[in-house]
Structures are given as C-alpha cells and as structure tokens.
Backbone as a printed PyTorch tensor [residue, N CA C, xyz], in Angstrom:
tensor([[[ -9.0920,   1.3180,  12.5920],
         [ -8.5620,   0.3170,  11.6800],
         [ -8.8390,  -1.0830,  12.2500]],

        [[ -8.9620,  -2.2510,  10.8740],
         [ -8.9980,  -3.3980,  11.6390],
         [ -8.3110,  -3.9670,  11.2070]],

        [[ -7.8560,  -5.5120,  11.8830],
         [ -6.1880,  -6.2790,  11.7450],
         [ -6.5810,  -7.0040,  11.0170]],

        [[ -6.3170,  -7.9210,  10.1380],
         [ -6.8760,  -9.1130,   9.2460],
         [ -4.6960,  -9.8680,   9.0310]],

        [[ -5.4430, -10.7120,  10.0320],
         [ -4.1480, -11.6910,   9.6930],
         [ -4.2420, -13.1710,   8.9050]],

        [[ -2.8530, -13.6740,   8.6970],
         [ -3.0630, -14.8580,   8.1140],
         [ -1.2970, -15.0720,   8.2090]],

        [[ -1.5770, -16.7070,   8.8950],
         [ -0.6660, -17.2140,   9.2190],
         [ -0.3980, -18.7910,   8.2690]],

        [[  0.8480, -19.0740,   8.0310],
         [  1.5190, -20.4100,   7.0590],
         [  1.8070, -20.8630,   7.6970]],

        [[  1.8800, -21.7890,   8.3640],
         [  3.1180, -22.3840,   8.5000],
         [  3.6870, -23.6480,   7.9140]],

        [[  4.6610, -23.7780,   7.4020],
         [  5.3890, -24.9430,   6.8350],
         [  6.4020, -25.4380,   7.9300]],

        [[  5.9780, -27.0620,   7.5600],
         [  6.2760, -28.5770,   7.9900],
         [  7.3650, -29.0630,   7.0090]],

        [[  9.0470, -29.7370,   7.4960],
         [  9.5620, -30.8350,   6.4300],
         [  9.4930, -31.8890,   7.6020]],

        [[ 10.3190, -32.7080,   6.6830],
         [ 10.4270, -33.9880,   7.4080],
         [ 12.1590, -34.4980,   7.3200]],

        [[ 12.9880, -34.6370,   9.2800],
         [ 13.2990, -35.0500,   9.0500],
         [ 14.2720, -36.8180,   8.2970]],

        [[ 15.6660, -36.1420,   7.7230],
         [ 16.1910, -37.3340,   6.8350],
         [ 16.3620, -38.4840,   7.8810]],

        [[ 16.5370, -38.1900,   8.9710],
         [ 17.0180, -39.4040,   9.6450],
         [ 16.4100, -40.3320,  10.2070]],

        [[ 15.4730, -39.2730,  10.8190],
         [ 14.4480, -40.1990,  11.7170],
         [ 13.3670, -40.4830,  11.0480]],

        [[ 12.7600, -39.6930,  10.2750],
         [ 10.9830, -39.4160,   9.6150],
         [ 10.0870, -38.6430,  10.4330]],

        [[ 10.4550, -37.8170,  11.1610],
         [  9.5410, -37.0910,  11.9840],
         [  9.7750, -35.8300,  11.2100]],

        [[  7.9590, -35.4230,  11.2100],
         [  7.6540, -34.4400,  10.6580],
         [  8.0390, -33.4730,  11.9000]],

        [[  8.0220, -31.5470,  11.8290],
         [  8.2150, -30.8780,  12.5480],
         [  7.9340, -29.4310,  11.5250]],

        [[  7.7680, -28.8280,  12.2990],
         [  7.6850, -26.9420,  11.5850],
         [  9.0370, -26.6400,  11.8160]],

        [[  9.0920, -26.2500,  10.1250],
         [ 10.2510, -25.3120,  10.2070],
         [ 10.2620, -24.1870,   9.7810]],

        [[  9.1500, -23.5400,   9.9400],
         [  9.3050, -21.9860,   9.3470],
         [  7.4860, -21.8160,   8.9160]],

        [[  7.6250, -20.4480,   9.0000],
         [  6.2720, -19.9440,   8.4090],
         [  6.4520, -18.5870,   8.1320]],

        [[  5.1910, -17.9340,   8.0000],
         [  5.1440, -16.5440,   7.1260],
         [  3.7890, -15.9950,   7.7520]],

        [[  3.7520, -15.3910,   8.3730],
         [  2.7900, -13.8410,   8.3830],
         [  2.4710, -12.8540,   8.3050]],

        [[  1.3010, -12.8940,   7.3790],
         [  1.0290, -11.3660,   6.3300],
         [ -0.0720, -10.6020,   7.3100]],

        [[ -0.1370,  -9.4010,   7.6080],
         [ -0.4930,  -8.5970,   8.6740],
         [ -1.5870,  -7.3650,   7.5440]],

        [[ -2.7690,  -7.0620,   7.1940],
         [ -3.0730,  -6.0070,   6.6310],
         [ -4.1580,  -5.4100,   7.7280]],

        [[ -4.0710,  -4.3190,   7.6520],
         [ -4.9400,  -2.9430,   7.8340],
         [ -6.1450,  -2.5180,   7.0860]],

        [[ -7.1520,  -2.7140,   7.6320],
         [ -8.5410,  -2.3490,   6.9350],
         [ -8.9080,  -0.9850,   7.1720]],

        [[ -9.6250,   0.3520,   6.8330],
         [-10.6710,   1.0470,   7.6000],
         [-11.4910,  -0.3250,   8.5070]],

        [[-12.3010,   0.3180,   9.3900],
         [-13.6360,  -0.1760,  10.1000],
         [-14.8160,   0.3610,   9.1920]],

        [[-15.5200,  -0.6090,   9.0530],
         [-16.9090,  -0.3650,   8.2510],
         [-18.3770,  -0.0940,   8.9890]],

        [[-19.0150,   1.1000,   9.1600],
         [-19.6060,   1.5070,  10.0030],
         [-21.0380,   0.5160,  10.6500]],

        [[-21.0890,   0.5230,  11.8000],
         [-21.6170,  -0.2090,  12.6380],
         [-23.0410,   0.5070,  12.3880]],

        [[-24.3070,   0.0350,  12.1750],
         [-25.5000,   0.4120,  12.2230],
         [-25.6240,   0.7660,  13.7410]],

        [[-26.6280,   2.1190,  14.0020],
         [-26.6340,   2.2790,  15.7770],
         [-27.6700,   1.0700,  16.3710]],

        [[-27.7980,   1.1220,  17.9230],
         [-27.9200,   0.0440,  18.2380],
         [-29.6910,   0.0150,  18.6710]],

        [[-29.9770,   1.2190,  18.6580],
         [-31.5260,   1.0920,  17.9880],
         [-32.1880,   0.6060,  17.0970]],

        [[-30.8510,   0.5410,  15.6440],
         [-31.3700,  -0.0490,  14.5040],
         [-31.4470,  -1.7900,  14.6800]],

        [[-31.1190,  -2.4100,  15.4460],
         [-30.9120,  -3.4910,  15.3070],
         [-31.6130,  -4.3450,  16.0290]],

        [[-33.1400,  -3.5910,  16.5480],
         [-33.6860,  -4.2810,  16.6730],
         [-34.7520,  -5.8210,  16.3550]],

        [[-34.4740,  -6.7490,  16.5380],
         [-35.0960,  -7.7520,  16.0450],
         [-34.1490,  -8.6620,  14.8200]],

        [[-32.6960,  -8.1450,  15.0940],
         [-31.4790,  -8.7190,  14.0430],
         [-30.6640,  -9.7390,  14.9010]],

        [[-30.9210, -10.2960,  15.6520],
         [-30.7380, -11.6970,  16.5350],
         [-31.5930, -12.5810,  17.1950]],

        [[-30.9210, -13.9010,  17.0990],
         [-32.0860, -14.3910,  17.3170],
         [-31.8000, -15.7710,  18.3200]],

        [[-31.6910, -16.4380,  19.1380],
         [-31.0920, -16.9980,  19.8900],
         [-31.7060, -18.1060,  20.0630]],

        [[-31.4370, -19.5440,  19.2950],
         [-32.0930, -20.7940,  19.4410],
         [-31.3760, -22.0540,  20.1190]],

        [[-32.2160, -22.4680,  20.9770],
         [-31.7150, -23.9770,  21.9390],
         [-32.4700, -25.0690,  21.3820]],

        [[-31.4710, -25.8180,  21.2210],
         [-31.8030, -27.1430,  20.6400],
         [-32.9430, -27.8210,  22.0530]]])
C-alpha cells in the first residue's frame, strides 16, 4: 500500500494584538494499492541526467 497525505492548516487572527497564528488544521490520510514497478532491465535508457 501507499500513503497519500494532505495536510490544512488554518490561521485566525488575534482580536487584540493583530497577530496572525495557527489555530487548527485537518489531516486526511488515504491508502492506495502500489502500482507495479516495470523490472529494472526494462528501464533501460529511461533517465537521463543533465548539468547545466
């Protein structure tokens, strides 16, 4: 399985001073299958590595 996250987070502001700050967030967590990896014979000539 693979993890696929995603994170919120929410900011107010406080009344007194005006400073912003986090006050809370939310993270949603899902579960994939893994999607099969071509073997590593096949992949020859599928990278390619360039310097400026």
């Amino acid at each position: 399985m693979r993890a696929i996250s995603t994170v919120q987070i929410r900011s107010s502001v406080c009344p007194e001073c005006g400073r912003i700050y986090v006050s809370g967030g939310t993270t949603t967590t899902t579960f994939v299958p893994k999607q099969n990896q071509p073997a590593a014979d096949n992949l020859s000539g599928q990278n390619i590595d360039t310097w400026a």
